[in-house]
C-alpha positions as CSV (number, residue, x, y, z in Angstrom):
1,X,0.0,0.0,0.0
2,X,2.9,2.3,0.5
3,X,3.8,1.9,-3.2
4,X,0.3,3.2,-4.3
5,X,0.5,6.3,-1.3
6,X,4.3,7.3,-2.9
7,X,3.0,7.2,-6.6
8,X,-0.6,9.0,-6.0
9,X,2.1,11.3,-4.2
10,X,4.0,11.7,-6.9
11,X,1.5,12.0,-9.6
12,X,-0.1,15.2,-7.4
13,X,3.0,16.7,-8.3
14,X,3.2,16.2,-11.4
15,X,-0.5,16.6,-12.5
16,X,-1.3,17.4,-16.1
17,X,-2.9,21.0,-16.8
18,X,-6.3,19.4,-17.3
19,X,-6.5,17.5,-14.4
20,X,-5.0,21.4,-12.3
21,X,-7.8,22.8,-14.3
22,X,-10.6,19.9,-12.8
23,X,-9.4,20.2,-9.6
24,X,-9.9,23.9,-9.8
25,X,-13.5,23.6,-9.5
26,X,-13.5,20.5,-7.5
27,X,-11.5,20.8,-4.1
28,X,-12.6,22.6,-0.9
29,X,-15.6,21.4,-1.2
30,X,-16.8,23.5,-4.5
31,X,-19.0,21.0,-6.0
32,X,-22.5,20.7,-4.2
33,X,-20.7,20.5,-0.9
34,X,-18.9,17.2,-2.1
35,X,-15.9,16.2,-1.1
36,X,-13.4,15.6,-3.5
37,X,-9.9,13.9,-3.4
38,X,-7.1,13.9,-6.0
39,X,-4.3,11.2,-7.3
40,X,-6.6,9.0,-4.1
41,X,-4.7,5.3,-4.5
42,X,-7.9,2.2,-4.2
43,X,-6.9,-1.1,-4.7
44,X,-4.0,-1.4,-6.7
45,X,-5.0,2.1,-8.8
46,X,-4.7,5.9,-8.3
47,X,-7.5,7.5,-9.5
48,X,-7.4,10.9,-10.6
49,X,-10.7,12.0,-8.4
50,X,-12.5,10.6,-6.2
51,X,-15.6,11.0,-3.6
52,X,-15.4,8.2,-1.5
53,X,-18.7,10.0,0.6
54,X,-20.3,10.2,-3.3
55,X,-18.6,6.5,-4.8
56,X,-18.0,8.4,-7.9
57,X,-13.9,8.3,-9.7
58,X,-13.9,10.8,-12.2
59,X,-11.0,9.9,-15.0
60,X,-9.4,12.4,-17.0
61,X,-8.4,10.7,-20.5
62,X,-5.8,12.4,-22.5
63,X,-4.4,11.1,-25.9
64,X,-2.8,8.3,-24.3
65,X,-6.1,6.6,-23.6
66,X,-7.2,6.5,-27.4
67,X,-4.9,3.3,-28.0
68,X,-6.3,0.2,-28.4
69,X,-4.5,-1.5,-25.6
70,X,-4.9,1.3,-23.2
71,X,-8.0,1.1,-23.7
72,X,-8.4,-2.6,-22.8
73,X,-6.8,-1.6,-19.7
74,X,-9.0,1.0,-19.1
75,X,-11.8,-0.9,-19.4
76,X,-10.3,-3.6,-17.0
77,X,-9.6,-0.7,-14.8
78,X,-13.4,-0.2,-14.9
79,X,-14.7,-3.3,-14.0
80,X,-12.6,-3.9,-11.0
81,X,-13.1,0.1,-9.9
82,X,-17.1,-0.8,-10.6
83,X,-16.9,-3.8,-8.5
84,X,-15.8,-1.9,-5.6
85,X,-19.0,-0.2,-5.4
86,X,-17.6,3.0,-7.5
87,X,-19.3,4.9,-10.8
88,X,-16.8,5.9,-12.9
89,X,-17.0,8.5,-15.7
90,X,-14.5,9.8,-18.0
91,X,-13.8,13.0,-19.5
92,X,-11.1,13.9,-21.7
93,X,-8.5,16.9,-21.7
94,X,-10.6,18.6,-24.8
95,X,-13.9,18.5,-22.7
96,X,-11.9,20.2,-19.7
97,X,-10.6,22.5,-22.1
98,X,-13.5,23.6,-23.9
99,X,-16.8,22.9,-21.9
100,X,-15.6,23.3,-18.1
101,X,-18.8,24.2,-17.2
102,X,-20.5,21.6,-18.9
103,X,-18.2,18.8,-17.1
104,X,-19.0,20.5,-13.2
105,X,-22.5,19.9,-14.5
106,X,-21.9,16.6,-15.6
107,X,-20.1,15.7,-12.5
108,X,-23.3,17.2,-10.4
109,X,-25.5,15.2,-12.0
110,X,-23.8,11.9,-12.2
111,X,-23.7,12.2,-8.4
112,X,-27.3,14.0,-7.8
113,X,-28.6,10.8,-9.4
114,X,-26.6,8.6,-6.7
């Protein structure tokens, strides 16, 4: 478990601009009073946001997610997240880029419906 603390660690600190972006409308609390934790290691992954009160990962996909094997991994990834008890949904960089608002809303919803 230590392996998983040190990476989601590391990957805080090296978070892509999207995912800085995300979290810019997600921490303290932001979204409908949920709270919201980044880079959060469960099982053997590190999600890249998660509401454990909420069960609901949010993924941020960049262009390394568009290959056919990551994608089989990703998928993987979602079934054993999914058995957990988590919803997962996935948004890519573009969607942070361009519809921010549209992905808070997203996010709200997804977990207004839980």
């Amino acid at each position: 478990m230590e392996r998983f603390r040190k990476n989601a660690q590391n990957l805080r600190k090296r978070q892509t601009s999207a995912e800085a972006r995300l979290w810019r409308v997600l921490r303290n609390r932001q979204l409908a009073r949920w709270k919201f934790r980044r880079q959060h290691p469960i099982d053997r992954y590190v999600v890249d946001f998660v509401t454990l009160d909420g069960k609901l990962i949010v993924e941020v996909d960049g262009e390394t997610h568009s290959t056919a094997r990551q994608l089989a991994r990703d998928d993987e990834r979602t079934r054993i997240l999914s058995s957990l008890g988590f919803n997962i949904v996935r948004v890519t960089n573009i969607d942070i880029y361009e519809n921010i608002e549209g992905v808070q809303e997203m996010i709200a919803l997804t977990l207004g419906s839980i």
